[in-house]
C-alpha positions as a printed NumPy array, in Angstrom:
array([[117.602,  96.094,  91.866],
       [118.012,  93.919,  94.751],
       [119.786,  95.085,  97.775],
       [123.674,  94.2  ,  97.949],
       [124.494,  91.137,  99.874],
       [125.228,  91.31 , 103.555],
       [123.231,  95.148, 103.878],
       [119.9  ,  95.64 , 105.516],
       [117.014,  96.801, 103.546],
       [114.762,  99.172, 104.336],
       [111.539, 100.613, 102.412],
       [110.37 , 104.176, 103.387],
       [106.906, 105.391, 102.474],
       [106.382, 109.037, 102.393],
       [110.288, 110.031, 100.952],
       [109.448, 112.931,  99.102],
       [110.139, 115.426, 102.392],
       [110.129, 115.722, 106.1  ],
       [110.308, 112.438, 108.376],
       [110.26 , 110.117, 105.844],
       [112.747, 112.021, 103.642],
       [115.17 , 112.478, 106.431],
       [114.503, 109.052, 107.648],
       [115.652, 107.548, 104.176],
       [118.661, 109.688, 103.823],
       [119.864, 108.95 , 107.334],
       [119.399, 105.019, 106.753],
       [121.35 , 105.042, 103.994],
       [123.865, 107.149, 105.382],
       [124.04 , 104.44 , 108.073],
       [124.438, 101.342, 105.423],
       [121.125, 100.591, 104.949],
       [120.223,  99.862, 100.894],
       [116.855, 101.88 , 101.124],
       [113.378, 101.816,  98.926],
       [112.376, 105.595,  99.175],
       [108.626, 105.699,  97.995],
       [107.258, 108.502,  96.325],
       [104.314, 109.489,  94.497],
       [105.73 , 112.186,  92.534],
       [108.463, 111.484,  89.401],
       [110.112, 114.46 ,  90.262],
       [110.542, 113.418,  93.453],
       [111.78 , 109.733,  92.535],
       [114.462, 111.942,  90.521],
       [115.556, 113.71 ,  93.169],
       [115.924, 110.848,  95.391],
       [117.883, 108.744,  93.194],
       [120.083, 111.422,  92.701],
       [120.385, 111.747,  96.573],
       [120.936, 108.17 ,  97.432],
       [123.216, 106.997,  94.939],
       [124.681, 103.719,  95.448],
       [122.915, 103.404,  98.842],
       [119.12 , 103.034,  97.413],
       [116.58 , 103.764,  94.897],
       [113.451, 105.594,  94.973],
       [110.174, 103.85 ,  93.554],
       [106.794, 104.853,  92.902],
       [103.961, 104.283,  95.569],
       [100.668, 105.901,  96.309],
       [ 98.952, 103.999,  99.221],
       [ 95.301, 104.503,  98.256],
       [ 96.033, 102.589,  94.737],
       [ 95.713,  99.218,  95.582],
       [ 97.155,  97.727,  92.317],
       [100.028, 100.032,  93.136],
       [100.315,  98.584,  96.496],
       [100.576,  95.03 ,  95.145],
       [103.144,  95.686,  92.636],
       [105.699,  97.315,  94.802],
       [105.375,  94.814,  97.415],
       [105.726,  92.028,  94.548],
       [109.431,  93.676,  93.515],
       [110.928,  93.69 ,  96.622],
       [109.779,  90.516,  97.737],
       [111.679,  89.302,  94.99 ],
       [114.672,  91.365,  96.078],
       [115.227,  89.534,  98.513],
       [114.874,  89.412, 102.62 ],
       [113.168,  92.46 , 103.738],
       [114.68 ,  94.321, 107.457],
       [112.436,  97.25 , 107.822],
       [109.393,  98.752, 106.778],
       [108.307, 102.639, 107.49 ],
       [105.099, 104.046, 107.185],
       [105.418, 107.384, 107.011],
       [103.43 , 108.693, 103.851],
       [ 99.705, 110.845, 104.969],
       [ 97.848, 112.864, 104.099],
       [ 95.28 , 115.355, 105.955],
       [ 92.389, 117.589, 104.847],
       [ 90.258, 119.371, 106.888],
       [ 86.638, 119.614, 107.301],
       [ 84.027, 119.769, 109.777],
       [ 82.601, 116.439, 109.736],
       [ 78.563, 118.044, 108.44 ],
       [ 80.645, 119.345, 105.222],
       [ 83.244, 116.655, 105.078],
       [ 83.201, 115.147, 101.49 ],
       [ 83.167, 111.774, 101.417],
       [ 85.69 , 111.373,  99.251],
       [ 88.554, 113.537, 101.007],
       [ 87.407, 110.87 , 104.102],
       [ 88.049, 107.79 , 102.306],
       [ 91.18 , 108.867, 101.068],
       [ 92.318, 109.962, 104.389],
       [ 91.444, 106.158, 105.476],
       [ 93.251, 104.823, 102.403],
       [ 96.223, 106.417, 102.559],
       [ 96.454, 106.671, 106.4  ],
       [ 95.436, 103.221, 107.314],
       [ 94.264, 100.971, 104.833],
       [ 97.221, 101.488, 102.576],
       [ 99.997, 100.975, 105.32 ],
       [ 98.427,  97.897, 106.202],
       [ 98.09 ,  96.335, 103.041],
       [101.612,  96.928, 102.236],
       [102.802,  95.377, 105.638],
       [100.65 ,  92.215, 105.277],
       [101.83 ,  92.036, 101.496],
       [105.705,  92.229, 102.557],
       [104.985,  89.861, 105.315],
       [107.212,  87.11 , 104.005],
       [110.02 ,  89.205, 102.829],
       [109.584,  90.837, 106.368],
       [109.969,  87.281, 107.978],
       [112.539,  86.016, 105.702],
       [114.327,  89.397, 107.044],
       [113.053,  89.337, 110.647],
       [112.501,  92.518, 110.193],
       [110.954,  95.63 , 111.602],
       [107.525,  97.566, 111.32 ],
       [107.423, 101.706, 112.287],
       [104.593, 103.026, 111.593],
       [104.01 , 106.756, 111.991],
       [100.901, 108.091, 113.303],
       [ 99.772, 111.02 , 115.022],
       [ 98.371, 111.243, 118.858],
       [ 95.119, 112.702, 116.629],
       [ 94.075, 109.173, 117.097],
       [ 93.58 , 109.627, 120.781],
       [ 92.127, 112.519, 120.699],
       [ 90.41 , 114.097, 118.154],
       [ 89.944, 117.8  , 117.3  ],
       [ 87.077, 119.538, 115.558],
       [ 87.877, 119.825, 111.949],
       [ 90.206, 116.941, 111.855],
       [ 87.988, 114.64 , 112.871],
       [ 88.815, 112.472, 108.978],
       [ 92.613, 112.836, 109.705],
       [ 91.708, 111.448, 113.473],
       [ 89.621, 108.521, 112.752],
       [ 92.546, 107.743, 110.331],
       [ 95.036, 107.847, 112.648],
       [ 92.732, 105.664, 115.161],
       [ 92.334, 102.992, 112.339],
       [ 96.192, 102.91 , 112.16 ],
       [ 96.682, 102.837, 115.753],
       [ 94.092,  99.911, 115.765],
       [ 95.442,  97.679, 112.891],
       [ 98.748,  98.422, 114.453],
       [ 97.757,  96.739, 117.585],
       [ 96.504,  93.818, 115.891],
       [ 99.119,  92.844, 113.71 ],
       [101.407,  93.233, 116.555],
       [ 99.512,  90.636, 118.384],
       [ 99.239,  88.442, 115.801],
       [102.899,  88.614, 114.543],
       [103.535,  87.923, 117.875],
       [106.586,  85.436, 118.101],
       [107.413,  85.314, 114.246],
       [110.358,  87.525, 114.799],
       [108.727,  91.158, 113.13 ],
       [108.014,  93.32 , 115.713],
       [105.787,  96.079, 115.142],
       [105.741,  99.774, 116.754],
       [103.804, 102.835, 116.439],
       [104.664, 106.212, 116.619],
       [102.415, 108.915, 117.668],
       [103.761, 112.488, 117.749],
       [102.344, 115.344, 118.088],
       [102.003, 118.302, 115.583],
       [105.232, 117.748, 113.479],
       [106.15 , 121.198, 111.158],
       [105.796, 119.487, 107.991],
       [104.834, 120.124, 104.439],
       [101.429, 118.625, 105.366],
       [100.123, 121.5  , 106.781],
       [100.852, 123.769, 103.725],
       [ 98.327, 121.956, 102.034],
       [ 96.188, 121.665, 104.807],
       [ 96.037, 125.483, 104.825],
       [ 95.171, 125.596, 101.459],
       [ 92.32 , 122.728, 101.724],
       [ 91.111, 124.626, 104.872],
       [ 91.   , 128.106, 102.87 ],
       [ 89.337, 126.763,  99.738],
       [ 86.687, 124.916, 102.181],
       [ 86.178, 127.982, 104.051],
       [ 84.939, 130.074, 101.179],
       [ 82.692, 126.975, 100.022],
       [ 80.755, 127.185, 103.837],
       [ 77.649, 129.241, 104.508],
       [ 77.815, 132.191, 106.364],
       [ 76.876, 130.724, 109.895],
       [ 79.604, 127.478, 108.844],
       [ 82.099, 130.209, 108.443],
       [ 81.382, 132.002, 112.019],
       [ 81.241, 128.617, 113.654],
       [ 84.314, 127.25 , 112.267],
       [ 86.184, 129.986, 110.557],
       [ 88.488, 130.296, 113.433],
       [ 89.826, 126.484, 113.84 ],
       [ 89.959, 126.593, 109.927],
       [ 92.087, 129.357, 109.456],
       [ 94.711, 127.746, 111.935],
       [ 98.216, 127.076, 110.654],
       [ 97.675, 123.45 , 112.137],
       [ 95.748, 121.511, 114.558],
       [ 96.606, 122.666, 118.044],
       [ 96.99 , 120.141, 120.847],
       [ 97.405, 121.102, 124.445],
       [100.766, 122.138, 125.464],
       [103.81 , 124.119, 124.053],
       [104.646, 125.861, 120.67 ],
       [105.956, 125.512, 118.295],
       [105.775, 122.698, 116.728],
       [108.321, 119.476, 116.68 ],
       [110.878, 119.564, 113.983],
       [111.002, 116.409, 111.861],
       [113.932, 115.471, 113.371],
       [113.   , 114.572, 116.362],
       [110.618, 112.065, 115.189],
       [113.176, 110.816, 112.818],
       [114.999, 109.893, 116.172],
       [112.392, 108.141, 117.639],
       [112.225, 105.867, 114.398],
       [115.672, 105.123, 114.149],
       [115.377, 104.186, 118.146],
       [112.386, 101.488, 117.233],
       [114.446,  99.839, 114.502],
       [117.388,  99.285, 116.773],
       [116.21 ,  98.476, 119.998],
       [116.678,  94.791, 121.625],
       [113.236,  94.86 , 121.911],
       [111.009,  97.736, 120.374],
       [108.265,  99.425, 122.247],
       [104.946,  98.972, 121.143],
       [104.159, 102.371, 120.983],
       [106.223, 105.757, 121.48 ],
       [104.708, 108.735, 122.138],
       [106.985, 111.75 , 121.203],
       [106.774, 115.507, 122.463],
       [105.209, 117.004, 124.845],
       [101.605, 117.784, 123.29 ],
       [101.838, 114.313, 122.113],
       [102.076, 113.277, 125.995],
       [ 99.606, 115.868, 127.31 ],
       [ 97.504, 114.818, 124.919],
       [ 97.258, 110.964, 125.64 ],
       [ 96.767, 111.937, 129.199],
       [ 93.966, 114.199, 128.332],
       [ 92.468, 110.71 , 125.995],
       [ 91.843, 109.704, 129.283],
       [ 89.543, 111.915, 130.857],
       [ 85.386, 111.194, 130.823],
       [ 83.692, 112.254, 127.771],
       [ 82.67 , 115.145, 128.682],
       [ 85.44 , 116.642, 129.711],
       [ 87.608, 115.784, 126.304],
       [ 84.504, 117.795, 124.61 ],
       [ 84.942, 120.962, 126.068],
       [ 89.086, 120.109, 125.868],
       [ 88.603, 119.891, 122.082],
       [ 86.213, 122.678, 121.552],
       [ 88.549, 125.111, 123.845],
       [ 91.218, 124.304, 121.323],
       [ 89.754, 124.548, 118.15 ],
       [ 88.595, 128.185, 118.897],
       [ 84.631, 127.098, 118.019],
       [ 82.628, 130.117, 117.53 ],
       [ 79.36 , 130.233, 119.248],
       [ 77.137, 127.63 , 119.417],
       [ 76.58 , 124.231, 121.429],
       [ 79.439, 121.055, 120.398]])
């Protein structure tokens, strides 16, 4: 179903909860017509139910390519296309010697090959629309932790392609941000708990005293305050990008997310000892 005449359309990746839930509700609250993508049936249900008139949810998992395709095909035949939102991740812990290969790629697939492939597919319903890219990422890309060095290089890829398509989308009339905040209390770390727990007991004994610690964190932990940022406040921060004159290229949002890119910055050696003071390591040389 194409969007009504004379509203702006908006797709959301990564509806089913948190930002890109609230992000999707507060669109359409706001007269957007809004795609809210999902993985889950249940949770297209749900959404439907929520938006009403105002949207639809459909079906989207970023690392299924033929997926990808299809969803972009549909609404380019909607019609003109005013904003996209990444949102949808996904993050699983590992120390990068145990790290299976497969929980990597999917990280990469879902985190930054998938977002990308959707944008350049929507391109033309984007530019038809002169329209809007958001995507979310995490300051993780700047600097990354022991144990979540998949989810970092992820976010790094995004953070890359980002700045890339931004330059060379440069005076088409889509503009394309990034948003890097820092630990966000979201669902995501529920089931990074659980991939970190059923890792854990996997590890040799010496695995387990090394990393045991920065595995049975509730989340990654990035220098400066607790607790975490509420959804919300990201959510903000999104809605800010789509309406601005002229959107920033990148917003950085809370204050671990800022402590953090400062800390980027420092030599080598110095963001080694950062990372390895944060992650609780257990004994041994990083």
């Amino acid at each position: 179903m194409p969007a009504p005449a004379g509203r702006r359309s908006a797709l959301v990746t990564g509806a089913s909860s948190g930002i890109g839930r609230i992000t999707a509700l507060v669109l359409a609250r706001r007269g957007w017509y809004v795609y809210a993508a999902v993985r889950r049936a249940e949770d297209a249900r749900a959404l439907d139910a929520a938006l009403g008139a105002r949207g639809r949810a459909v079906r989207l998992d970023l690392a299924d390519g033929a997926a990808v395709a299809a969803v972009a095909a549909e609404l380019a035949a909607a019609g003109p296309l005013h904003a996209l939102v990444s949102v949808a991740g996904v993050a699983v812990p590992a120390p990068l010697e145990y790290a299976d290969p497969a929980d990597l790629r999917r990280q990469l697939e879902v985190n930054a090959v998938g977002p990308l492939a959707l944008a350049a597919a929507l391109l033309p319903a984007l530019r038809a629309g002169r329209g809007r890219i958001v995507l979310v990422g995490s300051v993780a890309g700047r600097l990354a932790l022991p144990v979540a060095g998949p989810y970092s290089a992820s976010k790094a890829a995004l953070a890359a392609l980002a700045d890339a398509l931004r330059a060379e989308l440069s005076g088409t009339g889509v503009a394309v941000s990034l948003v890097e905040p820092g630990v966000v209390d979201t669902g995501i770390w529920t089931s990074w708990r659980t991939a970190a727990a059923a890792l854990s007991a996997r590890l040799p004994a010496e695995a387990r005293r090394r990393y045991g610690r920065a595995l049975r964190a509730r989340r990654p932990r990035l220098p400066g305050p607790e607790p975490a940022l509420r959804p919300t406040a990201v959510v903000r921060v999104v809605l800010d990008a789509l309406a601005a004159p002229r959107p920033r290229a990148r917003y950085l949002v809370g204050a671990d997310a800022r402590l953090a890119a400062a800390a980027s910055l420092l030599p080598a050696g110095a963001r080694t000892r950062l990372a390895r003071a944060l992650s609780w390591l257990g004994a041994g040389t990083l």
